[in-house]
C-alpha positions as CSV (number, residue, x, y, z in Angstrom):
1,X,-14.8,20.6,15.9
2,X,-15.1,22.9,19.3
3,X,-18.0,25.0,19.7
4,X,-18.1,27.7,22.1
5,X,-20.3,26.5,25.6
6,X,-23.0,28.6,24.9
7,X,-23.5,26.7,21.0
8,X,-24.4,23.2,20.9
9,X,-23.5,21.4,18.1
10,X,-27.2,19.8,17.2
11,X,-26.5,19.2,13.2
12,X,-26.0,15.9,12.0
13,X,-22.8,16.8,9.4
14,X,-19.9,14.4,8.6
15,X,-16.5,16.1,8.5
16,X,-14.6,14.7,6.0
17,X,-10.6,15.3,4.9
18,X,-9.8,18.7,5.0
19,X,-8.7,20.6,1.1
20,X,-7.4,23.8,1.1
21,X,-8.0,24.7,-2.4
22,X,-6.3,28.4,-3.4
23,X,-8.6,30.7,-6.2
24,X,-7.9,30.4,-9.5
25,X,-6.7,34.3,-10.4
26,X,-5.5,36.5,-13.4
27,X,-5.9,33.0,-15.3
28,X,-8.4,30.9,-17.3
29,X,-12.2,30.5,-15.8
30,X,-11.9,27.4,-13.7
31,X,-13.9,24.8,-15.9
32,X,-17.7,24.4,-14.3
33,X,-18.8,21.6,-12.2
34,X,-22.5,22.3,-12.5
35,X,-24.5,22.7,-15.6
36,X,-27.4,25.3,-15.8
37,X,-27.8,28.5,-13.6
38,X,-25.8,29.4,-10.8
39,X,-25.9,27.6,-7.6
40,X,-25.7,29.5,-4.8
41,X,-23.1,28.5,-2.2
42,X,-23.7,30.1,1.4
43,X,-20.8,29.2,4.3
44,X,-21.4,30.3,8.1
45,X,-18.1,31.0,9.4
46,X,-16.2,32.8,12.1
47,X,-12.5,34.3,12.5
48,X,-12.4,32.9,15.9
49,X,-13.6,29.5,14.9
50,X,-10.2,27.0,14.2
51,X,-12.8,24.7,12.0
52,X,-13.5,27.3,9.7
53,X,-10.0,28.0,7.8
54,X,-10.3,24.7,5.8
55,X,-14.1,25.5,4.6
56,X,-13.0,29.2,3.5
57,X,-10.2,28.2,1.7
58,X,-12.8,25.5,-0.5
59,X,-15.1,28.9,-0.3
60,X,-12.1,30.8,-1.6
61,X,-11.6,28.2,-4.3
62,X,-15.0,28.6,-5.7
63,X,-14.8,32.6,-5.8
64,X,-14.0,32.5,-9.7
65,X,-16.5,30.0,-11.1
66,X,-19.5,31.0,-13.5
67,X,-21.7,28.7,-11.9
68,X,-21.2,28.9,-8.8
69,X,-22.2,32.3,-6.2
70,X,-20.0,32.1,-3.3
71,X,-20.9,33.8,-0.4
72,X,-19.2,34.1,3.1
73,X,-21.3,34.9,6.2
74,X,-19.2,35.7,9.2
75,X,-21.3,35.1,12.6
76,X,-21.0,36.7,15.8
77,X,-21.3,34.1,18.3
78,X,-17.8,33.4,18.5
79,X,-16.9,36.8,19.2
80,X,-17.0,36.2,23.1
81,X,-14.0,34.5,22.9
82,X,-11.8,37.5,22.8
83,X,-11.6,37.9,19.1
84,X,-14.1,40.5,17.6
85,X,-14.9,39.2,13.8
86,X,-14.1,42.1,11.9
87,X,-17.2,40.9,9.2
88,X,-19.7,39.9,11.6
89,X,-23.5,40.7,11.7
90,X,-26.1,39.6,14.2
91,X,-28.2,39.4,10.6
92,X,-25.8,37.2,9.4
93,X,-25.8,34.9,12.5
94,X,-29.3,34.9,12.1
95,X,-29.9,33.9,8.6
96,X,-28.3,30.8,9.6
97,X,-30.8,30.3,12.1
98,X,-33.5,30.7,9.7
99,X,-32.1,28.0,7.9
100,X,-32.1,26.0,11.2
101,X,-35.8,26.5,11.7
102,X,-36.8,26.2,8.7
103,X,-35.2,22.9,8.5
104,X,-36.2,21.3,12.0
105,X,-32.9,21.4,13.3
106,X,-32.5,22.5,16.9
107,X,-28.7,24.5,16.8
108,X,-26.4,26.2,14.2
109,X,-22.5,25.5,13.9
110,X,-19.4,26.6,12.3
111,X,-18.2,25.7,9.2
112,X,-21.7,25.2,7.6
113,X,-22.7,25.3,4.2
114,X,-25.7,25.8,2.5
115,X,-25.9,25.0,-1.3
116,X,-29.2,26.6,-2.7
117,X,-30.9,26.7,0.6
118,X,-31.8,22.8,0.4
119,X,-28.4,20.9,1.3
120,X,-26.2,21.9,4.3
121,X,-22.8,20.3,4.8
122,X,-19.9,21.0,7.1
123,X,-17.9,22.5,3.5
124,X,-14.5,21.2,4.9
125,X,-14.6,18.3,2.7
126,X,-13.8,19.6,-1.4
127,X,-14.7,16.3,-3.0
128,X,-18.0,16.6,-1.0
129,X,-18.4,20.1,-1.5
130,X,-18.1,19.7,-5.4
131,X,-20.4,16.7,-5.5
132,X,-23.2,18.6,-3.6
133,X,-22.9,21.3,-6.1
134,X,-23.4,19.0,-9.0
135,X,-26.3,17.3,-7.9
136,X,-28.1,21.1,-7.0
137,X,-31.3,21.4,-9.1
138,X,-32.5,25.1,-10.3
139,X,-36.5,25.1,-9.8
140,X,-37.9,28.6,-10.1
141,X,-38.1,31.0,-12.9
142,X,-35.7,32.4,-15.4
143,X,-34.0,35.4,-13.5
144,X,-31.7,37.9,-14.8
145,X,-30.6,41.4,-14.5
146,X,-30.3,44.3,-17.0
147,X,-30.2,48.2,-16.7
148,X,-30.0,48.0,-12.9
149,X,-33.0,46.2,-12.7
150,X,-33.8,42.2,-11.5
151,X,-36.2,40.7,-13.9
152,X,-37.8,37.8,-13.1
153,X,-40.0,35.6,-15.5
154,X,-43.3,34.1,-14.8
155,X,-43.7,31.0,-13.1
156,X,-46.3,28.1,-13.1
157,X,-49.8,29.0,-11.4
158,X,-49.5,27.3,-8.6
159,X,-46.2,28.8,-7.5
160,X,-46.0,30.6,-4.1
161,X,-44.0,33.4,-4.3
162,X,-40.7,34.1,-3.2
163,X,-38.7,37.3,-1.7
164,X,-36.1,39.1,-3.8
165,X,-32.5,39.0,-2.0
166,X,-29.3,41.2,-2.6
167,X,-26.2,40.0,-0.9
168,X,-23.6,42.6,-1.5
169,X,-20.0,41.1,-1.3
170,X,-16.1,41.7,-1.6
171,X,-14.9,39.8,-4.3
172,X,-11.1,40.4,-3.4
173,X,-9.0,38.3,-1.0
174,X,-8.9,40.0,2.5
175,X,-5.9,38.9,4.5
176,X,-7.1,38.9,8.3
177,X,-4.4,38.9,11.0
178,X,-6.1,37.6,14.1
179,X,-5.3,39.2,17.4
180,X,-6.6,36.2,19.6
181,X,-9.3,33.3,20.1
182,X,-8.7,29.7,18.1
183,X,-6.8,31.1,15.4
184,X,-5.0,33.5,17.6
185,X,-1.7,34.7,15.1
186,X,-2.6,33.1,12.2
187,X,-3.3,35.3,8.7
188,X,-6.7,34.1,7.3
189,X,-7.8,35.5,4.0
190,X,-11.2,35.7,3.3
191,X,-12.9,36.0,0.1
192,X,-16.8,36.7,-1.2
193,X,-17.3,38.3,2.4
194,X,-21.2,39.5,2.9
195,X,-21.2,43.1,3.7
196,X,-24.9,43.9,3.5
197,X,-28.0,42.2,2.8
198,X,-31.5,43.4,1.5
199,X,-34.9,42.3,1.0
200,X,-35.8,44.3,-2.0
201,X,-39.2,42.9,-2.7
202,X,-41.8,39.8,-3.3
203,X,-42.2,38.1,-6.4
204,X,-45.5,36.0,-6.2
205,X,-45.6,34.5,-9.8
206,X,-46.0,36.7,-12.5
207,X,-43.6,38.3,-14.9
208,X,-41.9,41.6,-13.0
209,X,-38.9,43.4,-12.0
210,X,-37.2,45.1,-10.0
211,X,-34.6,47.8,-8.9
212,X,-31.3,47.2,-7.8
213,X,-29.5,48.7,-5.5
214,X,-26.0,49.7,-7.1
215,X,-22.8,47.9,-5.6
216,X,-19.9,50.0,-4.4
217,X,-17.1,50.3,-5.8
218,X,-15.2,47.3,-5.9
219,X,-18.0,45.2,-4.8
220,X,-20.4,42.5,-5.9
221,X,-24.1,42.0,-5.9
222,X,-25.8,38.5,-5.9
223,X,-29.6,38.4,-6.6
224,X,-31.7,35.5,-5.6
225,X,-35.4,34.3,-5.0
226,X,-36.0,32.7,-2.1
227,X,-39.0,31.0,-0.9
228,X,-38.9,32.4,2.7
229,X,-36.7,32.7,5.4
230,X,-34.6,29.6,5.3
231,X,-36.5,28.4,2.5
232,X,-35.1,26.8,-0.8
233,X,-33.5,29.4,-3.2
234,X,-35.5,29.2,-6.2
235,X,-32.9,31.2,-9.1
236,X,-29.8,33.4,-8.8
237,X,-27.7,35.5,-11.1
238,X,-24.6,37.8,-9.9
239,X,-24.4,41.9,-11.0
C-alpha cells in the first residue's frame, strides 16, 4: 500500500488477499460469526486512499450482522492529494491516533481496523477479518439501552472506569463518485459512515445510566464503554 509522504507506514500489518464481500440486503440476517455481545468493528479509511476500497467493501459486508457494530471512520490526511473526503473529521483522524499511542505504535495507516479496541489488522483480508472477530472477548459489564437511556450494570470492584461513547452513523450505502487522488473516477460506496461522535459521560463501576442523544433520521447510534482513549472497548450495544 502507498501512503502519502507526509504518513509513514510504522504498523506491523500483513495484507493478505483482497474480498470484496457485497451486504447482505432486504434478505435473511447473515448467520453470526461471533457468539455473545457485539463486537465492535472500527476501519480508518480514506476516499483518496486506493488500499481502502477492498477493506470497505469487507466493512460493507458486515453492515447487517447482529453481532457485529461496524463503523467507518474517514480520515483527513489524505485529503492533500487533491481529493477532499467528503466524510472526513480531524476527530476521526485522531481517534486513530489514540489507538496508536495507546498501543506504542509510532504512525497510523489506511485500511486499519480495530476490532474492540485490542486487535488491529489491515481489514483487506475477509478470512482474517472474520477470524479476528471470532476470537474477540467481551470483558466489561452488561450494557444495554432502553427509553433513550444507556444502562450500564455494575462491574467488579476493582474495575477502573470507562467513558461512555456514541458514534452516530449512516446505515445506508452511499455511492461516492471521486473527482480525483488514487481512486480518481471510480464510484465507491460507503456504508456505516461515522458522522459524529460524543463522549456522553464516565462510568467508574457501579450500576448507572445514561441519556442518549437521539439519532436523526435515518441514522444509527452505537454505544460503547471504553477504557480511555485508545483503550480496549469494554461492551457495546447499537440504538
Amino acid at each position: 500500500m502507498r501512503l502519502p509522504i507526509s504518513i509513514l507506514f510504522g504498523l506491523t500489518l500483513g495484507v493478505g488477499a483482497l474480498a470484496a464481500v457485497a451486504g447482505a440486503r432486504g434478505g435473511a440476517q447473515p448467520m453470526p460469526i461471533h457468539n455473545g455481545p457485539p463486537v465492535v468493528v472500527e476501519l480508518f479509511q480514506s476516499q483518496g486512499c486506493s488500499s481502502c476500497p477492498p477493506a470497505e467493501a469487507n466493512l460493507n459486508g458486515l453492515a447487517d450482522r447482529s453481532d457485529v457494530i461496524a463503523l467507518s471512520f474517514a480520515v483527513t490526511y489524505w485529503d492533500y492529494l487533491g481529493w477532499r473526503d467528503s466524510f472526513a473529521k480531524a476527530q476521526f483522524t485522531q481517534r486513530q491516533w489514540d489507538y496508536a499511542r495507546f498501543n506504542r505504535q509510532d504512525n497510523v495507516a489506511t485500511p486499519q481496523v480495530w476490532i474492540n479496541g485490542r486487535t488491529t489488522i489491515v481489514g483487506s483480508d475477509r478470512a482474517q477479518l472474520d477470524a479476528a472477530i471470532r476470537a474477540a472477548k467481551s470483558v466489561g459489564p452488561a450494557l444495554a439501552v432502553k427509553d433513550g437511556r444507556a444502562i450500564i450494570a455494575a462491574g467488579p470492584a476493582q474495575t477502573q472506569g470507562a467513558d461512555l461513547w456514541v458514534a452516530t452513523y449512516d446505515p445506508r450505502t452511499i455511492q461516492v463518485a471521486i473527482g480525483a487522488g488514487e481512486n480518481g473516477g471510480r464510484t465507491l460506496p460507503h456504508r456505516n459512515i461515522v458522522t459524529q461522535l460524543s463522549r456522553i459521560g464516565h462510568w467508574s463501576g457501579p450500576a448507572t445510566s445514561f441519556a442518549l442523544p437521539h439519532a436523526p433520521a435515518g441514522m444509527r447510534n452505537a454505544v460503547f464503554l471504553q477504557a480511555g482513549r485508545g483503550g480496549p472497548i469494554l461492551a457495546a450495544v447499537q440504538s
